[in-house]
N, C-alpha and C positions, 0 to 999 in steps of 0.2 A: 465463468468461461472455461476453466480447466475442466470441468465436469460433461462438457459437450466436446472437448477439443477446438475449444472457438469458434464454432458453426454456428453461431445466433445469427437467424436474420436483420436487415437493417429492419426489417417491418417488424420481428420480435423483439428487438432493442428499442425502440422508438411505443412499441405497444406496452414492454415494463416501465419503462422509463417515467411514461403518462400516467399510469398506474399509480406508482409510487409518487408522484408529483402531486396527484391529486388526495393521495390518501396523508400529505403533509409533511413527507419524509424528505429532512433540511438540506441532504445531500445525497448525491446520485453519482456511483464511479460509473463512468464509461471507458471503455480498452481492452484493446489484450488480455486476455489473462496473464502475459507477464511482461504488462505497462504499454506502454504506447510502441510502438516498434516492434513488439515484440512478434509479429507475424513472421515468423524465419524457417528456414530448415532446423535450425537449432531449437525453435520452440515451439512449431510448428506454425502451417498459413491458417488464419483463417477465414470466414465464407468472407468474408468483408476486410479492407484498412480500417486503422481506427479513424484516419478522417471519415470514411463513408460512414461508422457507426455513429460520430459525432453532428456529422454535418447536417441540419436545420432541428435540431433537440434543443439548443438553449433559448431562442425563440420559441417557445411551444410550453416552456417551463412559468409556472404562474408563484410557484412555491420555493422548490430544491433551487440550491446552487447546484452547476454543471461540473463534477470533477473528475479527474483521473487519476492516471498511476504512472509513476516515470521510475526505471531504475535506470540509476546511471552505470553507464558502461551498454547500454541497448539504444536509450534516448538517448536526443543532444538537447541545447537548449533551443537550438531551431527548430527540433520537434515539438516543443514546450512549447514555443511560439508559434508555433503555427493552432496548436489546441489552441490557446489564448485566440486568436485570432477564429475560431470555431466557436466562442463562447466560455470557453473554459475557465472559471474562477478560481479553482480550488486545485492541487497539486499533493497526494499523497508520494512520496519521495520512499523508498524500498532500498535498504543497502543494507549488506552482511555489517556487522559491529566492529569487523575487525576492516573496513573498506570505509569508514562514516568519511574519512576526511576528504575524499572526494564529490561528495555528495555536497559540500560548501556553495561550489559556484551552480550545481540545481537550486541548491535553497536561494541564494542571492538574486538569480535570476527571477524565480519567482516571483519573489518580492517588488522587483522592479516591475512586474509585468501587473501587480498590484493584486496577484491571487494571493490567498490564505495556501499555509504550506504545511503539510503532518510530515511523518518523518515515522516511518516504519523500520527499525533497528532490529536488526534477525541475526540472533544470536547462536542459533543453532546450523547444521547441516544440513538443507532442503529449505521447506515453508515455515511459516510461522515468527509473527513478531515478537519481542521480548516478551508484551504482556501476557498474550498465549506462553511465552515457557515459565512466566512466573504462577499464572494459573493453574498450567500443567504441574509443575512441581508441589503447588499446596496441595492437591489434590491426590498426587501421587503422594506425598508426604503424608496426609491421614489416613490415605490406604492400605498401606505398609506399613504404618502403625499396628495395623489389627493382624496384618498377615506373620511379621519374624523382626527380629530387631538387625541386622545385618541390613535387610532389606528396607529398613526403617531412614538407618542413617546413612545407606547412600541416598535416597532422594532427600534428606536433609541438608544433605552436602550439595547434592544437583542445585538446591532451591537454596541455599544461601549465596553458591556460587552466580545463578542469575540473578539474583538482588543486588549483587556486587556490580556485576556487568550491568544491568542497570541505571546503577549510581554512578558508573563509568561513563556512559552515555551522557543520558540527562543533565550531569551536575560538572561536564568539562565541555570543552571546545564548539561539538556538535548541539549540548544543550545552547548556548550563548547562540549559536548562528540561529536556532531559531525564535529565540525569543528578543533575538533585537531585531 
């Protein structure tokens, strides 16, 4: 969505969507580029709500689960509810690392509303989930291997430091909310 400024049509959104449903692909996000709500002056409108993008796609679905994207602090969970109420089973969840404990009553809500819930932890400055920076970092690490040793051991340090933050996540408070 970010790539067009949000300007998919409902009949482009409904034309990939089929596409990918029929080609067997288990799950399909639909929204904003940044989550449900996120059509703003602050992150721009686009050609469509995400209910109009959503609305009559999960009936149409023979294959994919129907999901989206919620950050909190943009959604509520009346907006949650209302997707669910569009068909929406599935709930990817987007919060900076150092904000996750807010994110509790999205996930819980979720759960009650009986969707599966991911939980996208962005540890960095801008986009990108933790896994992209731990990616990024191996990558950059064998990089800078070959180029100077300076430049070796700071993305050594980048990339230990997001393995930490990581285990931070996953293995306290915000790991338990989603896996009870």
């Amino acid at each position: 969505m970010h790539a067009i400024r949000h300007q998919y049509t409902k009949e482009q959104v409904q034309e990939i969507t089929l596409a990918l449903d029929k080609a067997k692909v288990d799950a399909i996000e639909i929204s904003h580029g940044d989550g449900l709500k996120g059509g703003s002056f602050n992150y721009g409108f686009g050609a469509h709500t995400d209910w109009e993008w959503l609305e009559g796609i999960a009936e149409k679905l023979t294959h994919a689960k129907l999901t989206t994207l919620l950050l909190p602090g943009i959604a509520t969970i009346e907006d949650l509810q209302r997707a669910s109420d569009l068909g929406v089973q599935s709930v990817r969840i987007a919060t900076h690392c150092t904000e996750a404990d807010i994110s509790q009553q999205h996930i819980e809500a979720a759960k009650k509303m009986g969707m599966d819930v991911g939980l996208a932890a962005i540890c960095v400055m801008g986009y990108g989930s933790i896994f992209w920076v731990i990616i990024n970092g191996i990558v950059f690490y064998v990089i800078e291997l070959k180029n100077n040793m300076i430049s070796f051991l700071t993305g050594l340090i980048g990339l230990i430091v997001n393995i930490f933050i990581f285990y931070l996540i996953f293995f306290s408070e915000v790991g338990k909310w989603i896996l009870d």
